[in-house]
C-alpha positions in Angstrom: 3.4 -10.2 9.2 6.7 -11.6 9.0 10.2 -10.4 9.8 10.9 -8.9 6.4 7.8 -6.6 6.3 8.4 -5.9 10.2 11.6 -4.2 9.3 10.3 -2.5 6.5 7.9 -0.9 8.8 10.4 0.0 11.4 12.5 1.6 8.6 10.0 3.6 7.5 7.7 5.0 10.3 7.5 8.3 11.5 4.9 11.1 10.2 4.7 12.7 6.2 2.8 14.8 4.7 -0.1 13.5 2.1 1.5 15.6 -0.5 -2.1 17.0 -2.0 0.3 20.1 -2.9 4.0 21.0 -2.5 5.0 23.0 -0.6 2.8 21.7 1.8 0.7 23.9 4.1 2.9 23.4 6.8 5.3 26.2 4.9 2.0 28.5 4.5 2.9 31.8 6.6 1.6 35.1 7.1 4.0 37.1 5.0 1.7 35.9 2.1 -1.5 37.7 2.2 -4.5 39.6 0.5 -2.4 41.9 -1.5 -0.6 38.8 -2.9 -3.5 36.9 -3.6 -5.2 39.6 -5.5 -1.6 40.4 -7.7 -1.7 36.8 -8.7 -5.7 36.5 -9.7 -5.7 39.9 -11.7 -2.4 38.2 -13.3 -4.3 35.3 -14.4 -4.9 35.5 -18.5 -8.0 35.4 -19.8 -8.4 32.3 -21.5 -7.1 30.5 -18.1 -9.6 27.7 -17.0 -10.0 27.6 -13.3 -11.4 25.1 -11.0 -13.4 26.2 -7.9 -13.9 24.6 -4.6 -16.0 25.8 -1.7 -15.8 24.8 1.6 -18.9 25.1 4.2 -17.5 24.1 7.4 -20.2 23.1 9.6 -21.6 19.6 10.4 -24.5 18.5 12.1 -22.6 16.3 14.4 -18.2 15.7 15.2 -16.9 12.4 14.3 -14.4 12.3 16.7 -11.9 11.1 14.6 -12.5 14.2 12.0 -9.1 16.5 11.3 -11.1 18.4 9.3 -11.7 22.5 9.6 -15.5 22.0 11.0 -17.8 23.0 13.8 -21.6 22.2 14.9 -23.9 25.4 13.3 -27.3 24.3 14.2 -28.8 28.1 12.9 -30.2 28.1 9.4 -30.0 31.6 9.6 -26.7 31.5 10.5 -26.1 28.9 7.8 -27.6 30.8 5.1 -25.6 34.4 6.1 -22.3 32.2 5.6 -24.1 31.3 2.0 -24.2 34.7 1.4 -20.1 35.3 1.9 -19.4 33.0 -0.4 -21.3 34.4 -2.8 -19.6 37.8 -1.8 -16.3 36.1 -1.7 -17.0 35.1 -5.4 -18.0 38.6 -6.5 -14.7 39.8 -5.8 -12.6 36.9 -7.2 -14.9 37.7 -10.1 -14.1 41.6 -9.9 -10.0 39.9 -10.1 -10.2 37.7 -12.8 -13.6 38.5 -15.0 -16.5 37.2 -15.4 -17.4 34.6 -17.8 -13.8 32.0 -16.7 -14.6 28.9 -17.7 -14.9 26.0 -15.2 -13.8 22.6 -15.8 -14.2 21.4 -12.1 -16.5 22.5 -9.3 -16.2 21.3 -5.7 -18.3 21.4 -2.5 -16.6 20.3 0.9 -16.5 20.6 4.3 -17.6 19.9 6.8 -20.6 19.2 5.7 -22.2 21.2 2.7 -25.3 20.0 2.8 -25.9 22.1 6.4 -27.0 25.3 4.6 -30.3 25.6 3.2 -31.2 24.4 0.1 -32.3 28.2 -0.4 -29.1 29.0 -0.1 -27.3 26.5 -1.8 -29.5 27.3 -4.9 -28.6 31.3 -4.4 -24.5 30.2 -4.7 -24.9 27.7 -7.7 -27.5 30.2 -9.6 -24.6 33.2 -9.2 -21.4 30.7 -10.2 -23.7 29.6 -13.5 -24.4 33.0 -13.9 -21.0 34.5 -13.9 -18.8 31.3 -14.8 -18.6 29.3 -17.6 -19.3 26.0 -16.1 -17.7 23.6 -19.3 -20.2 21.0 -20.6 -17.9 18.2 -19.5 -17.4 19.4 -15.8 -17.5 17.4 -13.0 -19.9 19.3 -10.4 -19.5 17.3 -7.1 -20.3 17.5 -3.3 -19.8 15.4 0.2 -22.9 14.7 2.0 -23.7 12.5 4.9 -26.0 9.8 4.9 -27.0 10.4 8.3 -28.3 14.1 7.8 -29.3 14.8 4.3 -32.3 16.1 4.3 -35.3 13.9 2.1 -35.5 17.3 -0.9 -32.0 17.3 -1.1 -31.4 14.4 -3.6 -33.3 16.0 -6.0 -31.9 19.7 -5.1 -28.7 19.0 -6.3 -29.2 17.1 -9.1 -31.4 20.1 -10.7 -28.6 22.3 -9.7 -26.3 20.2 -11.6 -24.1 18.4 -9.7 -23.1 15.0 -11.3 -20.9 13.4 -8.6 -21.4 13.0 -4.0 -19.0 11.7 -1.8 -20.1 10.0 1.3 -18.3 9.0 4.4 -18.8 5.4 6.1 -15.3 5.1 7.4 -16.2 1.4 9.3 -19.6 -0.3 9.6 -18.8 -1.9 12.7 -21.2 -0.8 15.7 -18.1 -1.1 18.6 -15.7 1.1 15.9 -18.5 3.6 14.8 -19.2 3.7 19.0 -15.3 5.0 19.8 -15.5 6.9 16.7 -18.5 8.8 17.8 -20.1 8.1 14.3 -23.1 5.8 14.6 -24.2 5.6 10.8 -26.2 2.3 9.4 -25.6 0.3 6.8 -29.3 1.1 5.5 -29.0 5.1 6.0 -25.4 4.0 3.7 -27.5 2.3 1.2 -30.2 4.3 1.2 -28.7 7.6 0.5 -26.3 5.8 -2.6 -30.0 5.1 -3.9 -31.6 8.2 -3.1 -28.7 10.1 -4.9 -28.6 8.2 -7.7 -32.3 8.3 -7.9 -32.7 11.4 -8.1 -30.2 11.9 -11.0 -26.4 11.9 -9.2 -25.1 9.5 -11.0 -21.4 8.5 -9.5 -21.2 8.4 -6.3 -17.5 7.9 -4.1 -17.1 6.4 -1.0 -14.7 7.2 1.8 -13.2 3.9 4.0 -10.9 4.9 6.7 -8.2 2.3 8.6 -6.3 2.1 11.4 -9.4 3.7 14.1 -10.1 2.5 17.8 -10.7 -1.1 17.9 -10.3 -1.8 13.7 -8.7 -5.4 13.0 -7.9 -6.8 9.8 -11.4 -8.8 9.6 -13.2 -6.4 10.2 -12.2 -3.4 7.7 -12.2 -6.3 5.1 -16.4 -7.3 6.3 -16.5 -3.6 5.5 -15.4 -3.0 2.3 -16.8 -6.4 0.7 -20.1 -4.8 1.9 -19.5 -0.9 0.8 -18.2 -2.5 -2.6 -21.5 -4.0 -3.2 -22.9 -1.2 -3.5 -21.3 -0.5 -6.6 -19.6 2.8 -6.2 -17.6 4.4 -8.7 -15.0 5.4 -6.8 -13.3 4.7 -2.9 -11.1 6.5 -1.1 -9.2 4.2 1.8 -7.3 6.7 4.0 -5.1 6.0 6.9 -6.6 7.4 9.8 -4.6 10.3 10.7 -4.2 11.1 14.3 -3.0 14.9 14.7 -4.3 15.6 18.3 -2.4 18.8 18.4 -4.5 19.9 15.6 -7.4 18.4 16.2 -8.1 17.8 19.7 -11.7 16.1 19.7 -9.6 13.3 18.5 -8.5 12.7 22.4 -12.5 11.4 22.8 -11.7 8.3 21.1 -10.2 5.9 23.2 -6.5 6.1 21.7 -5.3 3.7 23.8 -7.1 1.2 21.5 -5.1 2.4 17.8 -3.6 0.2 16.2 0.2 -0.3 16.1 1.8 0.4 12.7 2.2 -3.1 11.7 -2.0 -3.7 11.9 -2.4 -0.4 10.2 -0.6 -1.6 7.1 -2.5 -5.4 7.5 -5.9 -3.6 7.6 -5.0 -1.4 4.5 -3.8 -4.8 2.6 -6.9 -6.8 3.2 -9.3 -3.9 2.2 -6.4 -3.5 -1.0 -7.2 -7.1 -1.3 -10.7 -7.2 -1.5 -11.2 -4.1 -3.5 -9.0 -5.1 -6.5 -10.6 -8.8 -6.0 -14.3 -7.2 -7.0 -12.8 -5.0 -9.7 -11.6 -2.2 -8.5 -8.5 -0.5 -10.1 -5.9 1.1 -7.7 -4.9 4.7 -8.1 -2.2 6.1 -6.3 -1.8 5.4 -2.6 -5.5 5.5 -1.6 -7.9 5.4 -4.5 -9.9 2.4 -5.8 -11.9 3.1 -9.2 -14.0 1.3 -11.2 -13.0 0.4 -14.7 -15.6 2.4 -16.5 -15.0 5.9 -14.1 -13.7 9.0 -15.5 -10.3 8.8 -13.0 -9.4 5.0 -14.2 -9.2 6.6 -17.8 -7.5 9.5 -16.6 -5.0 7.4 -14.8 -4.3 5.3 -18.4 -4.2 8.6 -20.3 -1.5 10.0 -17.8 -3.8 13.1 -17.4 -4.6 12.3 -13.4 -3.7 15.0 -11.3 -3.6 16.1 -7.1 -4.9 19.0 -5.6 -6.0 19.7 -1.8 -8.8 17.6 -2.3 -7.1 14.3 -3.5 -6.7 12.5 -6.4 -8.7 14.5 -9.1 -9.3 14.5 -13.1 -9.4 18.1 -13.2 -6.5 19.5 -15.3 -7.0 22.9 -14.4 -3.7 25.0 -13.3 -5.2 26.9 -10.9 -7.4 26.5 -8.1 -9.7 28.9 -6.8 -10.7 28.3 -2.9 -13.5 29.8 -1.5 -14.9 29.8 2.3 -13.7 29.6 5.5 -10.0 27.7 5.3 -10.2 26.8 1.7 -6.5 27.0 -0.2 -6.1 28.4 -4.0 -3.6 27.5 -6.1 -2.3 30.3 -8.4 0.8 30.5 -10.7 2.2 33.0 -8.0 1.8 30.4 -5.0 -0.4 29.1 -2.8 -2.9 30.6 -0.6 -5.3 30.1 2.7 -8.4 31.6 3.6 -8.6 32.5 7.7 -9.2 28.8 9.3 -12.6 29.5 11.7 -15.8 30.8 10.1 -15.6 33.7 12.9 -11.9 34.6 11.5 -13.0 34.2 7.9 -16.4 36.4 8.2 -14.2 39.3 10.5 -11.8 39.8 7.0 -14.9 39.3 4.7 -16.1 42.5 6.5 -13.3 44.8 5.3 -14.9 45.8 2.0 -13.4 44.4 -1.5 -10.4 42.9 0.4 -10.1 38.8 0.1 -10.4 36.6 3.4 -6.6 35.3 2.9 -4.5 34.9 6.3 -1.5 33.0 4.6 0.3 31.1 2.0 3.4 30.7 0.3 5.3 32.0 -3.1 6.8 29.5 -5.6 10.1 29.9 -6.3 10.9 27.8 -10.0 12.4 25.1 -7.6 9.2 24.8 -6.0 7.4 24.3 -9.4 9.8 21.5 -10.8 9.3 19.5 -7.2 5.5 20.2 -7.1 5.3 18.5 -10.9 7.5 15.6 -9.8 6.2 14.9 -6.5 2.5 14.9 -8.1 3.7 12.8 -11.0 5.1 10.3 -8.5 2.0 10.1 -6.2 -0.6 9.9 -9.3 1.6 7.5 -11.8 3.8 6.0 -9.5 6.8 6.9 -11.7 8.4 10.1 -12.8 11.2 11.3 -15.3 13.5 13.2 -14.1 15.3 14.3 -17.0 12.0 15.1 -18.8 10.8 17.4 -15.4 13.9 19.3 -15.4 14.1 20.0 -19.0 10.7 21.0 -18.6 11.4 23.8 -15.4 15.0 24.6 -17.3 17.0 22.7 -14.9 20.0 21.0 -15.4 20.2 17.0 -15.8 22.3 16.6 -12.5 19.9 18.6 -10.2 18.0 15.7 -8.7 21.6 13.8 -8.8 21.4 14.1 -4.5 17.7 13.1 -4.6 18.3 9.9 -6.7 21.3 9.2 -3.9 19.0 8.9 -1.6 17.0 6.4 -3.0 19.3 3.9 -3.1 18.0 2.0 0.3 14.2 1.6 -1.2 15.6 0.2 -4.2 17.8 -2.3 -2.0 14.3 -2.5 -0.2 12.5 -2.7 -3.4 10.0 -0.6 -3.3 11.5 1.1 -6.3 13.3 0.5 -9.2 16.3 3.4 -10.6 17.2 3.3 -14.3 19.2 6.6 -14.4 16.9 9.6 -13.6 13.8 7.5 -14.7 12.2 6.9 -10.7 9.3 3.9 -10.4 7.4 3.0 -7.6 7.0 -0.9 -7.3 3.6 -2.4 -6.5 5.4 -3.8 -2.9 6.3 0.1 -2.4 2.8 1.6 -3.3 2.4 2.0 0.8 5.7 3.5 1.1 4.7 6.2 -2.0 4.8 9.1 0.2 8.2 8.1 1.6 9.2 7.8 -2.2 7.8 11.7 -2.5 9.5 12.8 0.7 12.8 12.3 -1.2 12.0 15.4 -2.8 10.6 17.1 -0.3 13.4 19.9 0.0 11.1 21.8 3.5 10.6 17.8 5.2 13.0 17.7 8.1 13.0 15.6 11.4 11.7 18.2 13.3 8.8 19.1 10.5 7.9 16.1 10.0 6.3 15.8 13.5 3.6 18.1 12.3 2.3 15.4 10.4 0.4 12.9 10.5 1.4 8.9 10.1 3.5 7.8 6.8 1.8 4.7 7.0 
């Protein structure tokens, strides 16, 4: 690395958010709750498309490295009576909003979804097909991990519909997968791809993650030459994100062995390199696509989008979260089911009430940001004059925000022709800094509760 890219990276370190909504969750507080949540569905109009995600948060085993909201459930009983409140969950969203919605994007996550019981998996799907109006062109898709999905399972979900999985390998070498506490092969790896796409699960996306215990730049590249032989049709490449305060299984992994900033942003340029050098299209900050994939003609169409879940070619305006910790995103705001699956069952037992313990209401301000910020992580360029027009604001109100750009277009990472903002290919790491502009909540202090900008 040399002296220039050194002081690029000492310029703009620190912790930001990933932006998958604005406001972030970090402004999510209890003086949003159930009543609000169940004002905004009933609000919803009748023709409004939804998109759905359900979150199961158990997993057979704890990566140590894992932020996610998950826990070891080793009861299938237990497994399947969780089944059973999202289903109830459902029924009253449903009692809110009507039956009959249409769906243009249904998501599984966790955790690990693939924990409950195909049983009970099949009792969910059968009620959403039953009282939603899954669209023909919907994408139906799940994580599972290689390591633990059961032999049936393959062939489960593709006669429940589900068109698209999303699998974890993170790093496929043995002393990284040791710290990490995942030990996963590259044969269980390729043998689940097949398995899924034997069985009828046609596009499958794979998740890479840098900057772990003991990672170096040769070895995340040996691992993403050998994941992208395996054809996927999409990969996500995250920056590890250490949030120990959150998270604190993450203290397991010997820490002492991260890497410093400057490897971190080496590693995620020689897997950038090798990606794009065996076809892959970059989307956004993280993404890698393959030509022919639904999201690499979203991306050219200007229809991709950002949600909680990532980058996403659902165009839906709302977002309906279901299960323990899972976030909706209405027109009103932005809420959060209780975190723990203890928390979230002791609020599913108060009859016809919904399992929300916070959010956050959207002022117009709010909106116009969201819509910029998004635009700005998914196209890498934004109008400003357009987006203000379009929330009836004034052509001077990003006039500040624009200010503050000036030092990454000195920098280079973007480019300023009057309001129109556009993220150079040198400042696609930096993209979130680029959104953090914006970001009228981010402060010194905030920003602590996040997790690395780089």
């Amino acid at each position: 690395m040399n002296a220039a890219d050194s002081t690029l990276l000492s310029r703009y370190g620190g912790n930001l958010p990933r932006y998958t909504s604005y406001p972030t969750a970090a402004q999510f507080t209890d003086a949003v709750g159930p009543d609000d949540s169940r004002a905004w569905l009933s609000s919803l109009p009748a023709d409004q498309p939804v998109s759905l995600y359900l979150h199961v948060p158990f997993c057979d085993t704890l990566c140590r490295f894992c932020g996610c909201n998950t826990a070891v459930l080793r009861n299938a009983d237990a497994r399947s009576a969780y089944a059973a409140l999202l289903h109830e969950e459902l029924r009253r969203v449903i009692a809110l909003i009507g039956p009959g919605r249409r769906v243009t994007h249904l998501q599984w996550g966790g955790g690990t979804p693939t924990t409950l019981p195909a049983s009970a998996m099949r009792r969910v799907m059968d009620a959403i097909r039953r009282d939603f109006d899954i669209a023909p062109d919907a994408e139906i898709s799940i994580e599972v991990d290689p390591r633990h999905l059961p032999p049936d399972y393959p062939a489960v979900l593709h006669e429940l519909g589900f068109n698209r999985a999303s699998m974890g390998v993170q790093d496929l070498d043995a002393s990284v997968q040791q710290a990490c506490g995942r030990i996963q092969s590259w044969e269980q790896t390729r043998d689940c791809l097949e398995a899924l796409r034997g069985a009828g699960v046609a596009s499958i996306n794979i998740d890479l993650i840098y900057g772990l215990p003991r990672q170096d730049t040769e070895g995340v590249a040996r691992t993403a030459q050998a994941v992208a032989s395996l054809g996927p049709d999409r990969l996500a490449v995250f920056g590890y994100a250490h949030v120990p305060w959150k998270q604190k299984r993450q203290t397991l992994m010997p820490v002492g062995e991260l890497p410093c900033a400057e490897d971190r942003i080496s590693q995620r340029a020689a897997m950038d390199g090798v990606l794009r050098a065996a076809g892959f299209l970059p989307v956004g900050l993280d993404h890698y696509v393959s030509p022919d994939d639904s999201m690499a003609h979203a991306l050219k169409a200007g229809r991709l989008h950002r949600n909680f879940q990532g980058y996403t070619t659902d165009s839906a305006p709302v977002l309906i979260g279901i299960g323990a910790s899972a976030i909706s995103a209405l027109p009103g705001g932005m809420t959060q089911n209780a975190v723990s699956a203890a928390a979230y069952a002791r609020l599913m037992a108060r009859p016809d009430s919904l399992p929300v313990a916070r959010g956050v209401r959207l002022q117009e301000d709010d909106r116009a940001r969201a819509d910029i910020i998004e635009q700005i992580m998914c196209a890498m360029q934004v109008d400003l004059d357009a987006m203000g027009a379009r929330h009836g604001l004034p052509a001077s109100h990003f006039d500040a925000e624009c200010d503050r750009l000036a030092p990454m277009v000195a920098d280079g990472l973007v480019t300023l022709a009057g309001h129109d903002v556009r993220v150079t290919e040198k400042g696609r790491p930096f993209v979130r800094h680029v959104a953090a502009i914006f970001d009228r909540y981010l402060t010194a202090q905030s920003s602590t509760r996040h997790a690395s900008a780089l």
